[in-house]
N, C-alpha and C positions, 0 to 999 in steps of 0.2 A: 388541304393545300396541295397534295400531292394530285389529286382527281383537276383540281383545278388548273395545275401547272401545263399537265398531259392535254387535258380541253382543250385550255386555250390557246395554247404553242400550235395543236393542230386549225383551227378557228380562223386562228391570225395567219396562219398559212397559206390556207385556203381562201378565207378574204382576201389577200395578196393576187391571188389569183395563180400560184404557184400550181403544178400537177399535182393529184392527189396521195401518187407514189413520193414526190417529193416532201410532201407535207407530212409525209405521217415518217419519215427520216429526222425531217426537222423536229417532230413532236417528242421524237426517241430520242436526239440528243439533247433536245432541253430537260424531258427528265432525267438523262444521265449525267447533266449537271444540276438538276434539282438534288438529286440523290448522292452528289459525289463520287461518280464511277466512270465520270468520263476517258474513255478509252477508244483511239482509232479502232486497234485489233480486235476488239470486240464486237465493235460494229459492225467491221467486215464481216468477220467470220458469222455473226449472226443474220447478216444481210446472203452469204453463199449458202449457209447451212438453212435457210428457208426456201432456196429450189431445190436442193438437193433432197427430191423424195421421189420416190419410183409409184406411188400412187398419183402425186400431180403429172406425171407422164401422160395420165389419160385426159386434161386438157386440152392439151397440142393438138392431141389423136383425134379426139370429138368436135375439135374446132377445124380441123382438116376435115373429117368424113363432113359435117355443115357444108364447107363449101363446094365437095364436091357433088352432094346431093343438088343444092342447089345448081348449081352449072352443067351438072351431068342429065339433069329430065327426071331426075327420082322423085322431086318436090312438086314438077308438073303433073303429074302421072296419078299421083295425090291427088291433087284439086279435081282433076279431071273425073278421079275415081267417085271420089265425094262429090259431085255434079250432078254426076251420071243415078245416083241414088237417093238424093232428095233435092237435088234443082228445080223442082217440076212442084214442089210444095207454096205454100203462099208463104212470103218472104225466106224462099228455097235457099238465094244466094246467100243469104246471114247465116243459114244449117251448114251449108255449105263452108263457110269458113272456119265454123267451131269444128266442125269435125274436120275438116283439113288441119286445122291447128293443131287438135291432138294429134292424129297421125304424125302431124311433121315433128311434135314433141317425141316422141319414141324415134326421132331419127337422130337429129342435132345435140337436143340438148341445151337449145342457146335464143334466149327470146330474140335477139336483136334480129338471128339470122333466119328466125321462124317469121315475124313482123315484116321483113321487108321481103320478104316471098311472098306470104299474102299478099301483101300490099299490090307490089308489081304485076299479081298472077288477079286478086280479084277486085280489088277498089275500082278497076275500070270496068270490069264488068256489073260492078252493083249500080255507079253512078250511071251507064248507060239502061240499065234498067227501071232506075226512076226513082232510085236508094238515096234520100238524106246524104250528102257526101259526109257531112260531118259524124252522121251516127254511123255510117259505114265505116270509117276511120277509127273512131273510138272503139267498134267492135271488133274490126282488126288489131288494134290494140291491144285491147285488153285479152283477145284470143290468145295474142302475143307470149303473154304473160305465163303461158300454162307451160312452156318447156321448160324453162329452169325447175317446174314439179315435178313431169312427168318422166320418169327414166328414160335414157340415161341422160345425167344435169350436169352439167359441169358446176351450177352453184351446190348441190348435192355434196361433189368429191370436194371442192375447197373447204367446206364446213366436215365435213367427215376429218381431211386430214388437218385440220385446225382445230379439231375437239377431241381426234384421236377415236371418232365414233366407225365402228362397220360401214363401209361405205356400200357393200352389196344389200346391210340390212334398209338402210334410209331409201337406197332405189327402190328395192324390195316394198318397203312403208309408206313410199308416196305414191307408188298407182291407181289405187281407191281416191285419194284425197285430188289428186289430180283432175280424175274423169270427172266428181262430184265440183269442181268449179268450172266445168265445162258444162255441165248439166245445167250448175244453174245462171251460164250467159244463154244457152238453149231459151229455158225459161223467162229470161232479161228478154230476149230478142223479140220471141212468141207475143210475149205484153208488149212492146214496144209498135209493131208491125200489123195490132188484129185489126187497127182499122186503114189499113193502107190501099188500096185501087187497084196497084199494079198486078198485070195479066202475068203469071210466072210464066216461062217456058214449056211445052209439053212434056208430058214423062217419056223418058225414055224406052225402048221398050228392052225386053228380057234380054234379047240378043248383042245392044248395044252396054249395057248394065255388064253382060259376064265379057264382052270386050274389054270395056276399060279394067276390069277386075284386072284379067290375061294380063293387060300390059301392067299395071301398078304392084302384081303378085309379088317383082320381083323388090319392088322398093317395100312393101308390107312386110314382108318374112324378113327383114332384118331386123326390127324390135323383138319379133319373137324368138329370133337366137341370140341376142344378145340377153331377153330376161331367161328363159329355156338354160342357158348359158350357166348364166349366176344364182340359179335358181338351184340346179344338180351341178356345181362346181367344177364345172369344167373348166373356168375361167376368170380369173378375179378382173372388178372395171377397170383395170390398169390393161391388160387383155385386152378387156370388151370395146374397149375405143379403138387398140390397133385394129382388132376385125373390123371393126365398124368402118372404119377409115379403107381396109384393105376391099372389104366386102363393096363398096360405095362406088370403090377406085376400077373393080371389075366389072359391075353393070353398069356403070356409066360409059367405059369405055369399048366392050367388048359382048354388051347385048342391047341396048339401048342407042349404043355408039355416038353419044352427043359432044362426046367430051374427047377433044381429040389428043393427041399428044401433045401438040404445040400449048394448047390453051392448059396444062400441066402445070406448066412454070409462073403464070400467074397465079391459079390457084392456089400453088405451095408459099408464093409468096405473102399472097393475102393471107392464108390461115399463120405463116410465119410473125406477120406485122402484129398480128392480133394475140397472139398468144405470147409476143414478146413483152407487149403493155400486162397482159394479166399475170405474166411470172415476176414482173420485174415490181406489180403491185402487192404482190403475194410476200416476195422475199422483203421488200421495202416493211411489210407487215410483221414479219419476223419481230424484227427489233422492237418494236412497240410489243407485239405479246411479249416478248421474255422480261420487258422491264418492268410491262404489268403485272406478271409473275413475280416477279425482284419486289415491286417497291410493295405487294400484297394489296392491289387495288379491290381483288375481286371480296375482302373481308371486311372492306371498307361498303362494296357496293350490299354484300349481304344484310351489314348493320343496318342500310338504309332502307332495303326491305322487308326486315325483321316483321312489322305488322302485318304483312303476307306471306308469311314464312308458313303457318299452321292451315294454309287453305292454299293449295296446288290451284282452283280453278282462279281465285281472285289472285293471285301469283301472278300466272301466266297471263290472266287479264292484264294487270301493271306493265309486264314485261311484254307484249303485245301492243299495247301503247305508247311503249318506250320504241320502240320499232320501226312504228309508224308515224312517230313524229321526223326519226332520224331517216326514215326512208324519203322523205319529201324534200331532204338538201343533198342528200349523198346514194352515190351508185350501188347497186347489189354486192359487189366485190368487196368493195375496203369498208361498208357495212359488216360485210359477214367476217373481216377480218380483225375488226376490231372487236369486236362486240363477241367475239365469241368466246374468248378468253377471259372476258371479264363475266359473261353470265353463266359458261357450264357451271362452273364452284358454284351458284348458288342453284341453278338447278338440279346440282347432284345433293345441295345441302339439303334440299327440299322433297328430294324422294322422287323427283318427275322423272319418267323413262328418257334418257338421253334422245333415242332415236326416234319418238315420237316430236321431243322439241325439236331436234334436226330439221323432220318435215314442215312442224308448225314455223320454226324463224324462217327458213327457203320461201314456205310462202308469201309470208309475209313480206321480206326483202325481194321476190316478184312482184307482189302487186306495187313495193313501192316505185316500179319502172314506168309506172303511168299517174304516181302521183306526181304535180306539177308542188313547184317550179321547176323541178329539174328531167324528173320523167326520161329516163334514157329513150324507150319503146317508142312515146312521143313523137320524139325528135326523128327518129327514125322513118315513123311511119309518115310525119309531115312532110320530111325532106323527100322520103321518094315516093310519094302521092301528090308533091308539090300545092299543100294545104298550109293554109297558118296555125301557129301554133295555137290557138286560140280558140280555132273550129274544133281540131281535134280534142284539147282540153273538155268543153263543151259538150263533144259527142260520146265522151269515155266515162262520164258520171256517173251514169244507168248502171253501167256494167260495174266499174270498179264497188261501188257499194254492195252489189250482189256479191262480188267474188269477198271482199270485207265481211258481210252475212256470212258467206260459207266459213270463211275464217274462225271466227267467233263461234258459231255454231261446234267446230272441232273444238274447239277450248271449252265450251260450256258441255259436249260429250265426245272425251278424250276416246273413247271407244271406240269412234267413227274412222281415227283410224290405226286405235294399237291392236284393233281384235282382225282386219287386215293383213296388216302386216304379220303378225302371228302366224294366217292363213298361208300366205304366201311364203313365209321364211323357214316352216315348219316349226 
């Protein structure tokens, strides 16, 4: 009765059409009258004591260093770079965006704000090349998808400080897992394109290759001191975002010079707006974990996957599907906020390495950004591609199933990426 009450208070919520920060308030006070503990001051205090953490700090920071890359030329400088090195291949422009994607993943941290850089920087250049717009779309998409993997994530640090998990160890865990879903939209793309016509562009030659290099050098060597960083502890990610943010803030404006001081104050704002929705979804999440804690939902959820309790792989399978059914009506955020609290207890009942599941839910809860109906990445890429939604749904299939493969593949051998992160974390 209790799982039920929580569901469907949130359900009814969100059918309403109410925001998602509001609905999961709503869901916390109807179980805190399901349970008889209704109390304002509690609410409060559990609604302030869920921003009040000096690791979500690196939010803000990461969601600031985003926009200034973007705006500043760092993100262009990228594409250009990745151009300049396999543009010239047959369906070049597709190489070209997976591997701009990851790179912009090691700067952001943020699908939405990796997807519509692509987007604006190459959909026009593939459609005027002779690119399927809709599988162009879809691939930009689903490219989309690989920052919240690949260090530094901002879905990373909300699941860390929502499970209490190392947040340098899960950066550290997901680098392997990241490149290898980039690897296989590489391979998506290659099948997709071998019998296509279009004349690629010429290769560029050596001289033009170590130019774009020159200029992009200085947007590349910030993922490397940021993991360099957290690697030999220099820096915890609460740090690593301010650099990130400060590092972003001085090539963009004082070697790159794109980014002037006037254009500052938007900047601050836009990353302000944004980061005010995701604190105020974070804290509104608060309430709901502590009552799930309270009323012992998560002993409830154990008993019910008790007949995968003694198999970790057909476990995680269950709990993988659990995921991705919820990923196809609800956002990466109040996904990872909900659900986290109710599944660590049974993944720690179960013996699974915590920060191995870290990486596996994040993915998971990325790819759900291109599952439709709701697809945040989508929307994004529709709107500033000026595509229906419909095309893009359509041209994302290929890819999402491939990146689902890679998914599953980790689940069926959890090694691919605990012996990784091992490597990397010492």
């Amino acid at each position: 009765m209790t799982i039920l009450v929580f569901v469907g208070a949130l359900l009814l919520a969100m059918a309403l059409g109410i925001p998602i920060a509001f609905s999961l308030l709503a869901s916390g006070v109807a179980l805190m009258w399901h349970l008889d503990l209704f109390d304002a001051q509690i609410l409060a205090q559990n609604v302030i004591g869920g921003a009040d953490s000096f690791p979500l700090l690196a939010v803000p920071f990461f969601m600031l260093a985003g926009e200034i890359m973007n705006v500043g030329g760092l993100s262009k400088r990228i594409v250009d770079f990745a151009l300049a090195l396999v543009g010239h291949v047959k369906g070049g422009l597709g190489y070209v965006t997976i591997m701009a994607g990851c790179l912009l993943s090691a700067l952001s941290g943020s699908a939405v704000a990796d997807a519509a850089a692509l987007t604006a920087l190459l959909l026009p250049m593939m459609v005027s090349a002779g690119h399927d717009k809709a599988r162009a779309g879809g691939l930009i998409a689903a490219t989309g998808v690989i920052g919240p993997v690949i260090p530094p994530s901002i879905g990373l640090v909300i699941f860390g400080v929502a499970a209490n998990v190392s947040i340098s160890k899960l950066f550290l865990a997901a680098i392997v897992p990241g490149l290898l879903i980039g690897g296989a939209l590489w391979v998506t793309w290659a099948w997709l394109v071998r019998r296509e016509t279009i004349v690629p562009p010429p290769r560029k030659s050596r001289a033009e290759v170590l130019t774009a290099f020159r200029k992009a050098l200085w947007a590349l060597l910030l993922p490397v001191i940021i993991l360099v960083g957290l690697r030999m502890g220099v820096f915890t990610p609460t740090e690593a975002a301010v650099v990130a943010a400060v590092y972003a803030l001085f090539v963009s404006t004082a070697i790159y010079r794109e980014l002037s001081w006037g254009d500052l104050y938007g900047v601050f704002v836009s990353a302000a707006k944004t980061s005010a929705i995701v604190m105020f979804l974070i804290a509104a999440a608060m309430v709901s974990a502590w009552l799930i804690t309270v009323a012992d939902l998560p002993s409830k959820v154990i008993a019910l996957l008790q007949p995968f309790m003694d198999n970790k792989i057909l476990l995680m399978i269950a709990i993988m599907v659990l995921v991705m059914i919820v990923g196809t009506a609800m956002d990466m955020t109040p996904t990872i906020l909900i659900l986290t609290p109710v599944l660590m207890p049974v993944v720690k009942a179960a013996g699974i390495d915590p920060v191995y599941f870290g990486v596996m839910f994040i993915i998971n809860n990325s790819i759900g950004l291109i599952t439709p109906p709701v697809g945040t990445v989508l929307n994004v890429v529709a709107g500033v591609g000026r595509m229906k939604m419909d095309d893009v749904t359509r041209g994302v299939i290929p890819f999402m199933i491939a990146e689902f493969a890679v998914m599953f593949l980790m689940v069926l051998f959890p090694w691919l990426v605990i012996w990784p992160a091992k490597l990397f974390s010492g």
